[in-house]
ZAPALUM-719598 format. One record per residue: residue in one letter; x, y negated, z of N, C-alpha, C, O in turn. Coordinates in steps of 0.05 Angstrom, whole numbers, plus 5000, padded with zeros to 4 digits. Each point is the difference from the previous one (the first is absolute). Example, Ala and Ser with C-alpha at 12.3 -4.5 7.8 and 13.67 -1.06 7.14 Angstrom:
<atoms>
A526451145156498249765000501849765000502150005013;S497249794973501649765001498549785014501049785004;
</atoms>
This chain:
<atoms>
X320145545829501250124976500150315002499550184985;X501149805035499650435009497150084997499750244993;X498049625010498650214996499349904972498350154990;X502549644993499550014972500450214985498550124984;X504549935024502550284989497950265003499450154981;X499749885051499150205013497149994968500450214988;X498449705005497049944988501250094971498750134983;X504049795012501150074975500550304996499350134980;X501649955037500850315002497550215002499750234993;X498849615019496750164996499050074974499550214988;X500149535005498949984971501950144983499050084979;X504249975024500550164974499750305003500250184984;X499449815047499650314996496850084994499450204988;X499149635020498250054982499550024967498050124990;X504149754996499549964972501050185005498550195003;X504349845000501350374991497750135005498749974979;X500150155037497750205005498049984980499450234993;X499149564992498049944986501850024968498350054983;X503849945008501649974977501650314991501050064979;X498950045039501050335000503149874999501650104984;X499149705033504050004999500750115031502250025010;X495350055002501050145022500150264995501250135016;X497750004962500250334999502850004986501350205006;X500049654978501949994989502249925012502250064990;X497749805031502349945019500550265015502350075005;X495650085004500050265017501650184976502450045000;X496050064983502850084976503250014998501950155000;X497549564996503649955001501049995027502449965002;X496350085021501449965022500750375011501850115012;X495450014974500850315005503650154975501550195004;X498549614976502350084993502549915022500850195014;X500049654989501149885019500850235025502350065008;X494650075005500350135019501250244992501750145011;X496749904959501050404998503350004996501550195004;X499349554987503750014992501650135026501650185000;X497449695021501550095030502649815005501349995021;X499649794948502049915012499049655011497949904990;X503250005022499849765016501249864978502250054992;X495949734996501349744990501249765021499849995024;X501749774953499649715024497949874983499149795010;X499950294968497249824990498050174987500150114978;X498049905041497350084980498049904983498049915011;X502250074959499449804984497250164988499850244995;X497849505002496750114999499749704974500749774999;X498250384988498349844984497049865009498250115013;X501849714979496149995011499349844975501449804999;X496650244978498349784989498949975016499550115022;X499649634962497549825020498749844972501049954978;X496350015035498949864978499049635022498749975021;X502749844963499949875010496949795012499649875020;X499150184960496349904995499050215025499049905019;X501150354980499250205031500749845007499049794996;X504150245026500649925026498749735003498649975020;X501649814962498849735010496950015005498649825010;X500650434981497350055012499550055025498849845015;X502050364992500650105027500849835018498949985022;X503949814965500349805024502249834979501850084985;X497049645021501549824978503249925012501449864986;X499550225040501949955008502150184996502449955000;X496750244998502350274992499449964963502250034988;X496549945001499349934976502249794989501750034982;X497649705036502649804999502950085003501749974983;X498650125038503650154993500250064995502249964989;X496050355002501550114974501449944972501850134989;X496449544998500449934988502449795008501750014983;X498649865031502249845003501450065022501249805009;X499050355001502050095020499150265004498350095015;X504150054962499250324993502850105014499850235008;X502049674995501950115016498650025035500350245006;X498249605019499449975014497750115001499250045023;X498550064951498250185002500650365000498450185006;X504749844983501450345000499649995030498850205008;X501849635011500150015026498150095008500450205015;X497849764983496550035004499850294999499850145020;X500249974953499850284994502650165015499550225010;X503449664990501950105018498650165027500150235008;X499049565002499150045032497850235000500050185016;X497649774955498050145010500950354988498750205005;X503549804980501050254986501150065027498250145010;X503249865003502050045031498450115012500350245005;X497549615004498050015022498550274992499950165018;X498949924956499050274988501750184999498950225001;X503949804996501350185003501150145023499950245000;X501249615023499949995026497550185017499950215013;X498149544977497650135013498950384989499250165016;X501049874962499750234989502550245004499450244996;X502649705010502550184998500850054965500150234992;X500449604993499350114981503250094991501050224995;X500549435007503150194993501649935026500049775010;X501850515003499949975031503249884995501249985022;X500449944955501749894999501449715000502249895003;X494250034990500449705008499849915026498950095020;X502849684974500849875036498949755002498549955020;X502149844960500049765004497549884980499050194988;X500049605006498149804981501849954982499450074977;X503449785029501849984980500350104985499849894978;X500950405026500050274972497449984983500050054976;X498749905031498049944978499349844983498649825008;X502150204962499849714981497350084982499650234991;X498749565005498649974984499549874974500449765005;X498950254968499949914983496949904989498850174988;X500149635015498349904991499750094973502049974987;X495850154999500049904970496950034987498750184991;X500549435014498349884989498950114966501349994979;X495550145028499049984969500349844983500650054976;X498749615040499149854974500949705022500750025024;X499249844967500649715014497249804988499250014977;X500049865040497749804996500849824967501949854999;X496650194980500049854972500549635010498849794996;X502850265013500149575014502949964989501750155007;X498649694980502649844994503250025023502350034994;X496249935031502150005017501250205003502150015013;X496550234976500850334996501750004987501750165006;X498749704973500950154975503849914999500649765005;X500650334991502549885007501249784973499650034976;X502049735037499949904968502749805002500449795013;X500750334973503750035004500949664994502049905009;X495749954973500349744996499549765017500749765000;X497650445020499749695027502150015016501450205006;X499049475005502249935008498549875025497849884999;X504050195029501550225000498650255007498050065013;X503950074972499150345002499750065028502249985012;X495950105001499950165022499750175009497950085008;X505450094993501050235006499750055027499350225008;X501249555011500050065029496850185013500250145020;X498449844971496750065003500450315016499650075023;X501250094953499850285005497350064995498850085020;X499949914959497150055008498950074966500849874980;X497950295019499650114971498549854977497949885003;X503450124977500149924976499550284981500750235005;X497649634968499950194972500649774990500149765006;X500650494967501049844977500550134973502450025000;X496950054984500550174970502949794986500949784998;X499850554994502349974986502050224984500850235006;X499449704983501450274978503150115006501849845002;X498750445000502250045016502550024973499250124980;X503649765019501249904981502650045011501349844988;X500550285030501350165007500250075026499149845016;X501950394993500050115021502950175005501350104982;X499449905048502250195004499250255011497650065005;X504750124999500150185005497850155033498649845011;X501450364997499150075026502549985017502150094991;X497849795033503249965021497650135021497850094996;X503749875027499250085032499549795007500849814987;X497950165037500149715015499150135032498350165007;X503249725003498850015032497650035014500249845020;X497650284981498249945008499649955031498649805006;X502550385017499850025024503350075014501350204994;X499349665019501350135022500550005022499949775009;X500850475017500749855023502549985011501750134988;X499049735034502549835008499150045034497650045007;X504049955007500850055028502549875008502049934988;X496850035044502549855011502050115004499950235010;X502749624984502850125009500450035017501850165001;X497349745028500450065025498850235005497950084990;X503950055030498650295002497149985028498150145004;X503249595011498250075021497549814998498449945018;X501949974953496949884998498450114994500750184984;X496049795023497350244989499750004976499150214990;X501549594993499350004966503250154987500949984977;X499950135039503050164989499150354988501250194991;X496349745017497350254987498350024989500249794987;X497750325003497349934992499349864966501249984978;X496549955032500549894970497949635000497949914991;X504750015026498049685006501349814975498849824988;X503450255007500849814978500350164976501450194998;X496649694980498750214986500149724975498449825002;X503750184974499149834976498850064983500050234991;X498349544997498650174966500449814985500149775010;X500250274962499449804979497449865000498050135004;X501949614991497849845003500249854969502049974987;X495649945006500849894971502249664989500649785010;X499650294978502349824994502850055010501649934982;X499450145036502150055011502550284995500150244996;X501549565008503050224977500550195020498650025020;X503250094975501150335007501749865033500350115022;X500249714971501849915032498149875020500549885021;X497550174970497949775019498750325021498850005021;X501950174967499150275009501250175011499450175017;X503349764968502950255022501949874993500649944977;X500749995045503249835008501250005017498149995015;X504150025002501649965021500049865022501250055021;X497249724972499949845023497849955013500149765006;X497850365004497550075011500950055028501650175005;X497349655015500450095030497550035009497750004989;X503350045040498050215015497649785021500649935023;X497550024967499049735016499650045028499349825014;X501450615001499749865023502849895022500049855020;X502850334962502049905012501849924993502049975014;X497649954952502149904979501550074990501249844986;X499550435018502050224986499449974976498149864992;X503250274994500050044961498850265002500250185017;X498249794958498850295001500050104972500449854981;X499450325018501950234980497650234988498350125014;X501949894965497950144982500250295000502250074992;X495850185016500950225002498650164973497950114994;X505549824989498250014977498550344993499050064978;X501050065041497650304989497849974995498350154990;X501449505021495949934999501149874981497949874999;X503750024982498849844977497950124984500150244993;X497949605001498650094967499949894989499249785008;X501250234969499949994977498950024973499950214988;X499449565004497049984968501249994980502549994999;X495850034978501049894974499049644994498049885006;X504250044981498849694992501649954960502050044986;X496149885015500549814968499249774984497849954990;X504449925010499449754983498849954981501150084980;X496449785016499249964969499849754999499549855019;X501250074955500149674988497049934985499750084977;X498249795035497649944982500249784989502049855005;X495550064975499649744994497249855002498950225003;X499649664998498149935003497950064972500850014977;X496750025030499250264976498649694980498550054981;X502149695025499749804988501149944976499249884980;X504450315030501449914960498150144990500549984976;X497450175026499050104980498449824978499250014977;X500749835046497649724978501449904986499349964977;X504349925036501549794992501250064972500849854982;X498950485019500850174976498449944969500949944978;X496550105031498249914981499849684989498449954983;X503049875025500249824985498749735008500449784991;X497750315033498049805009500649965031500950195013;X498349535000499550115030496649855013498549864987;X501250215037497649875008498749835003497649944999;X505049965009499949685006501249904990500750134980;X500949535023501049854990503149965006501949964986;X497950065045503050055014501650074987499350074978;X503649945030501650184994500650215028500149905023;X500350354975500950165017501950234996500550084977;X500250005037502450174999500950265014500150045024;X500450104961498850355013502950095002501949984985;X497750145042502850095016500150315003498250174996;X503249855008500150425003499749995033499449785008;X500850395007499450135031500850275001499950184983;X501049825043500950275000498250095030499649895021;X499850384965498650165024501250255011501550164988;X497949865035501350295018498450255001498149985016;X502150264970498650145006501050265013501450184990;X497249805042501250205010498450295010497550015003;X504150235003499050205003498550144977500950024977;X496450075035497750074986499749844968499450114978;X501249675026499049804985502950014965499549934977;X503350185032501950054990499050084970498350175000;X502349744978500050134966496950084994499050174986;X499649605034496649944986500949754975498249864990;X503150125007500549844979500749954975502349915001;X496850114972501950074985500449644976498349824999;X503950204989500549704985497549964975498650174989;X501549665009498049894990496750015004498349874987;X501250295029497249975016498449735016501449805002;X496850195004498449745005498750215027498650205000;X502549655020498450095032499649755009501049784993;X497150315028498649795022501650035027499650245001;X501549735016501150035026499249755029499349764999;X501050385019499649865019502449995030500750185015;X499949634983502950105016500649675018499449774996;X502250365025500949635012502149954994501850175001;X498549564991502549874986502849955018499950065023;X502249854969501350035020502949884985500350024975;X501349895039502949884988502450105016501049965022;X499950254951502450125010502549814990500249924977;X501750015046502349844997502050174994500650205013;X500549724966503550164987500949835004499249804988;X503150175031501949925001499649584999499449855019;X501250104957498049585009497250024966498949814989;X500950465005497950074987498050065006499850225011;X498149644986497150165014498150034980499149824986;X500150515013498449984980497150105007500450175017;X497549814981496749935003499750304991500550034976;X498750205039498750244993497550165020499349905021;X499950274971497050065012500950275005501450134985;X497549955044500250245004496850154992497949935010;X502350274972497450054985498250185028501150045022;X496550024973498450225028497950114978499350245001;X500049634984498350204973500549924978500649764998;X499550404982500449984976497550134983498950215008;X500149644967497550034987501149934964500749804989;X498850445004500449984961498149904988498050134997;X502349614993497349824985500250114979502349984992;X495950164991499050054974499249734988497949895003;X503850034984499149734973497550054984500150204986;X497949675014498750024980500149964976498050054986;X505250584988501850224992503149844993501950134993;X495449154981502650004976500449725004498549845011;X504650124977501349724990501050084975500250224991;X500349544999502150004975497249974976497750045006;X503149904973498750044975500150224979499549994976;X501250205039499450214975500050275019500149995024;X499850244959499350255014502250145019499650185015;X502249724981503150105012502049795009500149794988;X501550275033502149785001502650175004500650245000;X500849505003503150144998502049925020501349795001;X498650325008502750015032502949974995501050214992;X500849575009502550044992501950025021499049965022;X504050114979501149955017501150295019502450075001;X495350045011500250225015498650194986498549934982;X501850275023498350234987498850175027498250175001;X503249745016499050095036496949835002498150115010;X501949604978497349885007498750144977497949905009;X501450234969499250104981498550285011500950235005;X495649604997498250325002498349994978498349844991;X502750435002497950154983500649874977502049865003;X496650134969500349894969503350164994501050225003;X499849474987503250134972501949785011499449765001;X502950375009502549805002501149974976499750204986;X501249665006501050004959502849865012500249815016;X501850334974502949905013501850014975502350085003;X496949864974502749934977499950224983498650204995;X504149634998501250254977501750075026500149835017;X501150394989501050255007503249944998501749995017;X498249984957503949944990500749725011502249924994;X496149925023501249805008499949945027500149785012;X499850555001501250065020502050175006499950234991;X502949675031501450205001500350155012497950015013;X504450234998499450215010499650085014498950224998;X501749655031499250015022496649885011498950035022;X500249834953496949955002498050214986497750055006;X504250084968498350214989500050235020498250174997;X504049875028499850195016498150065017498650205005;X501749475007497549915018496750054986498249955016;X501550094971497549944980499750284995497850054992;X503750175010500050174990499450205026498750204997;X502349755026498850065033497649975001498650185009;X500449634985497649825006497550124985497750005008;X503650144962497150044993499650385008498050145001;X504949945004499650365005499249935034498650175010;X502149645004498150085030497749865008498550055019;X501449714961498449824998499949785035498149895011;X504650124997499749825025502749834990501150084979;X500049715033502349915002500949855032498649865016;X503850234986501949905027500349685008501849904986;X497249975026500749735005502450055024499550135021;X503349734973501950005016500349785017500749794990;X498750225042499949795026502349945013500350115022;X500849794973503249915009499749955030498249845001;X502650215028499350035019501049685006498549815004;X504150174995502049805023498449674978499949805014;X499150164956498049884993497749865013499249774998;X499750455018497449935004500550025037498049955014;X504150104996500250045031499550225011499949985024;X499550304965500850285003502350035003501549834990;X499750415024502450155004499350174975502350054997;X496950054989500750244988498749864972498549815000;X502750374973498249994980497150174994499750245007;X497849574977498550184997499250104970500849874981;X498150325016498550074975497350015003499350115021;X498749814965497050024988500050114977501649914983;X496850285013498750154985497649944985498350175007;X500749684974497849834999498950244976501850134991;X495349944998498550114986499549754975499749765006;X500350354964499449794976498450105001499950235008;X497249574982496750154999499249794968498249844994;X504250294991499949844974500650214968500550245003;X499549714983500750164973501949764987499749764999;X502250394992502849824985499650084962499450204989;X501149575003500050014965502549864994500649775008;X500550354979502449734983499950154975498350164993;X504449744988499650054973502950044998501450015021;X499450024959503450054987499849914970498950154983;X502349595010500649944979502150144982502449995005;X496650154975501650174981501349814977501650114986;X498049625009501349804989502449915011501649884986;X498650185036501949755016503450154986500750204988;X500549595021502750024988501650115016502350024995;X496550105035501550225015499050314990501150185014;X497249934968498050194992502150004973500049824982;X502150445018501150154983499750144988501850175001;X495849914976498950274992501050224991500050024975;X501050195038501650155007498250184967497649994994;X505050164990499750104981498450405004498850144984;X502049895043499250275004497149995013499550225011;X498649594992497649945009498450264986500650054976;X497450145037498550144983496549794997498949815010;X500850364972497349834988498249965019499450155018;X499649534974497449945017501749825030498949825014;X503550294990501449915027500549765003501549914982;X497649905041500749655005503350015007501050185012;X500149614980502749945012500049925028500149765006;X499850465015500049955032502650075011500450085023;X501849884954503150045012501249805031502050065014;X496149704991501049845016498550075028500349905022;X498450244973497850045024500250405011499950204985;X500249775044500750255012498250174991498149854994;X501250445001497250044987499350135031499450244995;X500549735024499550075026497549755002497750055007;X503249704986498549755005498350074986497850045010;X502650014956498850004977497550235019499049845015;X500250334989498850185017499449855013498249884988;X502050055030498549815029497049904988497850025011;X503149854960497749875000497250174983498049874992;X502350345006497950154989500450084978501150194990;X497549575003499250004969502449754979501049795008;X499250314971501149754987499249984974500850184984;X497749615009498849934978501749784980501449815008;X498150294959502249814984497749824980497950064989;X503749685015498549804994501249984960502249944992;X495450124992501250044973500049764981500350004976;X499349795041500349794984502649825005499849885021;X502850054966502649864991499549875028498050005015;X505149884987499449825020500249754986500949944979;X497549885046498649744991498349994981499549794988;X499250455008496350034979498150155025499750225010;X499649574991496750195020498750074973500449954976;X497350235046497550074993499149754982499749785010;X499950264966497449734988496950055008498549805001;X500450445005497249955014500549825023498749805004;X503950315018500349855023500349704998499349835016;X502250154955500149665005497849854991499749765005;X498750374982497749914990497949945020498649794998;X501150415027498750005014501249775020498449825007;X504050195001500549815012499949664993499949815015;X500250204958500249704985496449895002499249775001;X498850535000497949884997499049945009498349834994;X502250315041499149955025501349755020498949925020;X504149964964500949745010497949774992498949845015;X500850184954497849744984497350015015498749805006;X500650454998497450015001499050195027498350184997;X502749785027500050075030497350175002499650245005;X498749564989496850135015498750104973497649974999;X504050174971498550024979499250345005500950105021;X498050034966498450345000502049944974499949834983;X502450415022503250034980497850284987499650004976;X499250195040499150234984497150005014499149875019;X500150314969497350044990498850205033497750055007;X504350015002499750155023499349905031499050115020;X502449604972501049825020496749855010499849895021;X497550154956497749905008498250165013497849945009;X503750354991498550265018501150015033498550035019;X504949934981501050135017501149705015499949814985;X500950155037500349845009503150015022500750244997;X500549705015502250005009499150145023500450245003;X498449585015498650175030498950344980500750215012;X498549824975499150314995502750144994500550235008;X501449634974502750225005501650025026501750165009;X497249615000501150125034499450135013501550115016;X495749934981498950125017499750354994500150205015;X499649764959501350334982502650035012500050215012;X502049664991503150135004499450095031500750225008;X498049605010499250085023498950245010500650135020;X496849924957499350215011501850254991500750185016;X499849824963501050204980502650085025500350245004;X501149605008502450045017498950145023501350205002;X496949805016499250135013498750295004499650115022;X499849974955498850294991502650125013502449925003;X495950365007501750194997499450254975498050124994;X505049904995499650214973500750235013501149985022;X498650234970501650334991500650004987499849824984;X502050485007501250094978498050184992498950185013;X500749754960498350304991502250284993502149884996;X498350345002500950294995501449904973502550005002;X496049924968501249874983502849894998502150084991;X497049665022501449835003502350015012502149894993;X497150335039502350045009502950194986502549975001;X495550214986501050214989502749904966502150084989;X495749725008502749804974501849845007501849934985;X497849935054502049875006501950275006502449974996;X497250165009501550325015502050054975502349934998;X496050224982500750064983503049644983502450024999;X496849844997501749864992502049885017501449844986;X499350165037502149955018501650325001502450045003;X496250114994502450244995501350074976502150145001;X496849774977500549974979501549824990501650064982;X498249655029502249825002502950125012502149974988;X497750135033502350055029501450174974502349934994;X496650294992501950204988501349814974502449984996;X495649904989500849884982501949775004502050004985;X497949775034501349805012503050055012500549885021;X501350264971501950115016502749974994500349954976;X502050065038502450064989502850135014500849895020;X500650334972501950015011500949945023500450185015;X500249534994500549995023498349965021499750125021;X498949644968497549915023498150245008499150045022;X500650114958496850095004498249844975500549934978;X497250075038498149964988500149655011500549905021;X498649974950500149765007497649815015500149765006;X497650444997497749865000499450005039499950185018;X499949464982499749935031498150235016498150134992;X503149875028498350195024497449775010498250085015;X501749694976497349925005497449984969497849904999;X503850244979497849994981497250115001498249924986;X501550315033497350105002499149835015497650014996;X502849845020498449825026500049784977497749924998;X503949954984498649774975498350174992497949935009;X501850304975498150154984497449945018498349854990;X501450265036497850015008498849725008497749975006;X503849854994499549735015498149854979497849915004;X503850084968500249954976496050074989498249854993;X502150545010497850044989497149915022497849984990;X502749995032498349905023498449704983497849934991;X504349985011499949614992497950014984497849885003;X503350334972497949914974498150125005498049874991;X501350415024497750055003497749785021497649984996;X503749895023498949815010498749744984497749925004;X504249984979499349714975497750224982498349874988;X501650315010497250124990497550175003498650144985;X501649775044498450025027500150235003498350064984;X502550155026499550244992500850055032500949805012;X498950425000499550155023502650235003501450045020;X498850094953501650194992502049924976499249884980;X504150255026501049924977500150244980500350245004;X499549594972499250204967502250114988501849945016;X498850134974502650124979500049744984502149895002;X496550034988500349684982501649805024501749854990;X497950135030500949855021503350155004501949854994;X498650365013502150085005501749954974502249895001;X496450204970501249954976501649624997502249934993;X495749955014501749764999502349875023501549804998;X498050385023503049935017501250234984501049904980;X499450295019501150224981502849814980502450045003;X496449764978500849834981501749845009502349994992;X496549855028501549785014502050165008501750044982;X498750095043502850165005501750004976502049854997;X497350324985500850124975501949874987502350064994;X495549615001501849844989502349815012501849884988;X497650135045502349895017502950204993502249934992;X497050295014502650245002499949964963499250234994;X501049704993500249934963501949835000502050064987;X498049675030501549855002502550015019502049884994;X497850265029502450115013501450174989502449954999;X496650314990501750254997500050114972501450204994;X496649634984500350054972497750204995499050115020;X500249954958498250094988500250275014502050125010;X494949974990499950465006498749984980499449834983;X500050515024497550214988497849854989499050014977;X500049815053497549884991500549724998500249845018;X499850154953500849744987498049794996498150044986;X502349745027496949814991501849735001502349975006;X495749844984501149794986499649805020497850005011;X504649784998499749785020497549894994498750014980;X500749855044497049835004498550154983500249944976;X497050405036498750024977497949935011498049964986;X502249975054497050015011497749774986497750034990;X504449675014498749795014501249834976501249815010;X498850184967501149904968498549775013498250005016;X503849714965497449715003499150024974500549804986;X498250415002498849914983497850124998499050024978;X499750105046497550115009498349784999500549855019;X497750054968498049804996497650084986498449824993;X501250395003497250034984500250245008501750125014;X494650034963499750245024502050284973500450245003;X500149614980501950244980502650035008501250174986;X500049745029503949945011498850205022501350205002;X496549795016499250185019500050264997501150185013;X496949834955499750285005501850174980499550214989;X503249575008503750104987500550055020501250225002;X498249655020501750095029498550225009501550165011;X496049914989498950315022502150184973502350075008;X497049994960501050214993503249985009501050225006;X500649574995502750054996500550125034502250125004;X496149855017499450005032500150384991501950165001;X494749904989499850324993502250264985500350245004;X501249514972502750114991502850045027501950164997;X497749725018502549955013499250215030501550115017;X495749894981498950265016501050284990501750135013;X497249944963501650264980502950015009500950185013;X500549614979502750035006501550025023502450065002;X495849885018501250025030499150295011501450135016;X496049994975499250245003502450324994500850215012;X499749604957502450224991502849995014501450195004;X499049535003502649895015499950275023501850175002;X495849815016500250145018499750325004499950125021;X499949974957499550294984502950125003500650215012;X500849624977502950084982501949935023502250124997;X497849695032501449895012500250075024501949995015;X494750124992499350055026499850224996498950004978;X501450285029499650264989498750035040501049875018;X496750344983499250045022497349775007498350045018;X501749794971497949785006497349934976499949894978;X497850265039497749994971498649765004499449885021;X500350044947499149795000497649974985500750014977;X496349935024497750104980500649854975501049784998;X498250364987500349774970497550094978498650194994;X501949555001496250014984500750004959500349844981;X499650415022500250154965498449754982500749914978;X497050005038497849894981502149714989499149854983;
</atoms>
């Protein structure tokens, strides 16, 4: 068996040498040296590719794969032996201090690879690596966890009352007491031995809750077979390096050994992870172009969170909501003595979403206050701090309980008649081509042209003086030039353009215009609700009502900024 071991340790130092993980062990071992301070664990990463090594030699090939804890040994010895032999860090003493981490590219495509939470019985005892895809669906916080420590004998006149022979590390599967505790004696004279805790070290570790990336089928309505089966969650460990590679709702591949941590007369089935891999889906589900996330607005990336009417939230939620959209993160609160912490925690989590709601001006809490100036929505129930948060606010001019009749038309025609051509446009253009337009069109990068910039300039200063009062100041949000420019970007993008136009700036120009119309009441530059985007644009004469009444409302924003902005030139076309 020794000179098997002995044949094993050859061959990996040969792969290290042929794989470049020996120039990279020398690396991390020269940090180590330049620190100057003495650890009790020196911790090395090594990939390995498992198809190499079984080339080289199918017996080190074989443990790796099923006895990957007893193959770290392997590389243990031959990492010792290179360091030693080289002088490399003159602080190490012992083999012990040295922990290694396997982490396998890929695992052999064979069944017995793959981990599968439904066979009975589960075999946790193995220790030996498993994959498995699965979608990550909650996760805790970052804690510490023990990685290494050492312990010495309490007797003073024994030799291990020195040095560094009793040397612990985390191994997979195993809890925080399996690694540092009180009752550890001394195997050569039975004393208690006692942890000096200056050598502890210390990792990061975190819990994540997956599921098997199978509900994804069970979701769709169908399954493969005929069986019935049954999809369980799992929890994985991710430690160190490996810490907040994770984020919720993602689809990864991992490779990790399984393992059964006992709580108390609870045992629950979890994997200590060694690689982690982000599967790209081959971009869709669902049946239509968009879906909708309920529930959390933390699981909500990218698109529109749509959260109500507004007035049928109260005040300590409109507060919350009102944090959320001026820092755009929200606080998740971790109750310590809950979860088996001493202390409480806070998380800080990032929204990577856009919020819409509405405010019903019907409702029977909506008092229409007699001193309202013209053009102004009844937003007496709503903080106008919030009212701000959300940008823009657009007024819907049709009664309540009367839609759109194009809209219902369209919708009544497209229920009867699903796969019918509703317009005439619908036999040119195709769904995949407006996707693929919104796609590209989103990716351009625009500029500002001089114009353009010069009318968003000119009309945000002209607002600020005009928009004002007595006490506040000026009423107009400190983020309206960042809508202005966002605003005129967009449209110059949906009309492919490279550079934004004064026609582009002109129509975020409006939009603003008419949001602050409905908050703060009519100005100077007076224009009439909904003039962009009327539903009764359907032919090419309502169009070209809309460029002149577009070119009129140009004139008038020109003069707006004449009379408002004093100091700011703006070109204007006599013709």
């Amino acid at each position: 068996m020794h000179r098997e071991i002995q044949k094993m340790r050859e061959v990996a130092l040969v792969y290290l040498d042929r794989s470049g993980g020996l120039q990279k062990f020398m690396q991390d071992c020269k940090k180590y040296s330049d620190s100057k301070q003495s650890y009790a664990v020196y911790r090395f990463i090594i990939s390995i590719n498992p198809s190499d090594i079984a080339e080289l030699d199918a017996t080190l090939g074989n443990y790796i794969l099923h006895n990957p804890i007893q193959a770290a040994q392997i590389f243990q010895s031959v990492c010792f032996i290179a360091i030693k032999t080289l002088s490399i860090i003159e602080q190490l003493q012992t083999e012990a201090q040295i922990s290694i981490l396997l982490k396998p590219t890929h695992l052999p495509p064979l069944p017995s690879y793959v981990l599968n939470l439904a066979a009975f019985p589960f075999n946790y005892t193995s220790q030996r690596f498993y994959m498995s895809e699965g979608i990550a669906i909650a996760m805790g916080i970052v804690t510490k966890y023990t990685q290494g420590a050492r312990f010495l004998c309490t007797e003073e006149t024994c030799q291990f009352s020195k040095g560094f022979r009793y040397i612990r590390v985390h191994l997979p599967g195993a809890t925080e007491s399996a690694t540092v505790r009180n009752d550890f004696v001394c195997g050569l004279c039975s004393s208690p031995l006692q942890e000096d805790m200056k050598f502890r070290v210390l990792g990061d570790k975190q819990i994540v809750e997956m599921i098997d990336a199978k509900v994804l089928n069970a979701l769709k309505g169908y399954s493969n077979d005929k069986s019935h089966f049954r999809i369980q969650t799992f929890t994985v460990f991710l430690r160190d390096e490996l810490a907040n590679k994770m984020k919720i709702g993602n689809h990864y591949k991992i490779i990790g050994i399984p393992a059964c941590v006992q709580n108390g007369l609870q045992a629950t089935a979890c994997i200590e992870i060694n690689s982690i891999q982000l599967c790209k889906p081959s971009d869709k589900h669902g049946t239509g172009s968009a879906s909708i996330q309920a529930c959390s607005a933390v699981l909500a990336k990218g698109g529109i969170c749509y959260i109500g009417d507004l007035a049928s939230y109260k005040k300590d939620k409109l507060e919350l909501l009102q944090s959320v959209l001026e820092s755009r993160t929200t606080t998740v609160f971790i109750p310590g003595k809950k979860y088996g912490e001493e202390v409480d925690q806070q998380v800080t989590i990032s929204l990577q979403t856009n919020f819409w709601s509405y405010v019903d001006s019907s409702s029977k809490k909506h008092i229409q206050k007699d001193n309202f100036l013209i053009g102004q929505m009844d937003m007496s129930l709503i903080p106008p701090n919030l009212v701000d948060g959300f940008g823009l606010l657009i007024h819907n001019e049709f009664p309540s309980g009367q839609q759109s009749s194009p809209l219902v038309h369209h919708t009544l025609k497209k229920a009867i008649h699903p796969e019918a051509m509703l317009y005439k446009v619908s036999q040119q253009f195709r769904m995949q081509d407006y996707e693929e337009f919104i796609l590209f069109a989103k990716n351009l990068h625009v500029e500002l042209s001089p114009e353009a910039e010069s009318l968003i300039q000119g009309y945000y200063l002209a607002s600020r003086r005009v928009r004002r009062d007595s006490t506040h100041g000026s009423t107009l949000s400190a983020s309206a030039l960042k809508i202005l420019i966002s605003l005129s970007k967009a449209h110059a993008k949906l009309s492919l353009r490279k550079k934004v136009l004064e026609e582009d700036a002109l129509i975020a120009i409006l939009f603003l215009e008419s949001s602050l119309t409905l908050k703060h009441g009519k100005s100077a530059l007076c224009i009439a609700p909904n003039p962009l985007f009327p539903f009764d644009l359907n032919d090419e004469n309502s169009l070209q009502q809309r460029d002149s009444y577009l070119i009129q409302c140009h004139h008038q924003l020109l003069k707006f900024i004449g009379a408002y902005g004093p100091g700011i030139h703006v070109n204007t076309n006599e013709e």
